[in-house]
Phi, psi and omega in degrees: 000115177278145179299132166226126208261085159273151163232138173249160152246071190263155178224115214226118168312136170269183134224125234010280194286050179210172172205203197298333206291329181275310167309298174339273187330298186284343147281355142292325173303341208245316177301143139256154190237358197301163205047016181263123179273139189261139152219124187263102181313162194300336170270014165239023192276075214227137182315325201242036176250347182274281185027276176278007163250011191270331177300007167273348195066027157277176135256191184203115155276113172238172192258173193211147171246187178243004156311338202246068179292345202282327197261318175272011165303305201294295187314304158338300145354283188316297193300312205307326217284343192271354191256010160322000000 
């Protein structure tokens, strides 16, 4: 059984006053992703950008930063607690 490599691409103009956080969502709507891992930089790391993507039946790697202390306090936590 052989590896098979899909990529998808896409790209959607925002506009002037916008940015990736509004595009994202509506370039999900156009993909299928089920069974896909989505990965998103940290300005698209948003509650309701994982959502749409678990509700598509995706998954998702987003980045965290360390602005977002509450979640990366826990994640940090989290982390400490698996090298146990």
């Amino acid at each position: 059984m052989g590896i098979i490599n899909q990529v998808v691409l896409g790209q959607l103009k925002t506009e002037e006053k916008s940015n990736e956080i509004t595009a994202i969502p509506n370039l999900l709507k156009l993909l299928d992703i089920s069974g896909c891992i989505i990965m998103i930089d940290a300005m698209g790391t948003q509650k309701k950008i994982a959502k749409k993507i678990t509700d598509k039946d995706g998954d998702y790697i987003l980045a965290l930063k360390e602005n977002h202390k509450t979640l990366y306090n826990e994640a940090i936590l989290f982390f400490d607690k698996m090298e146990l």
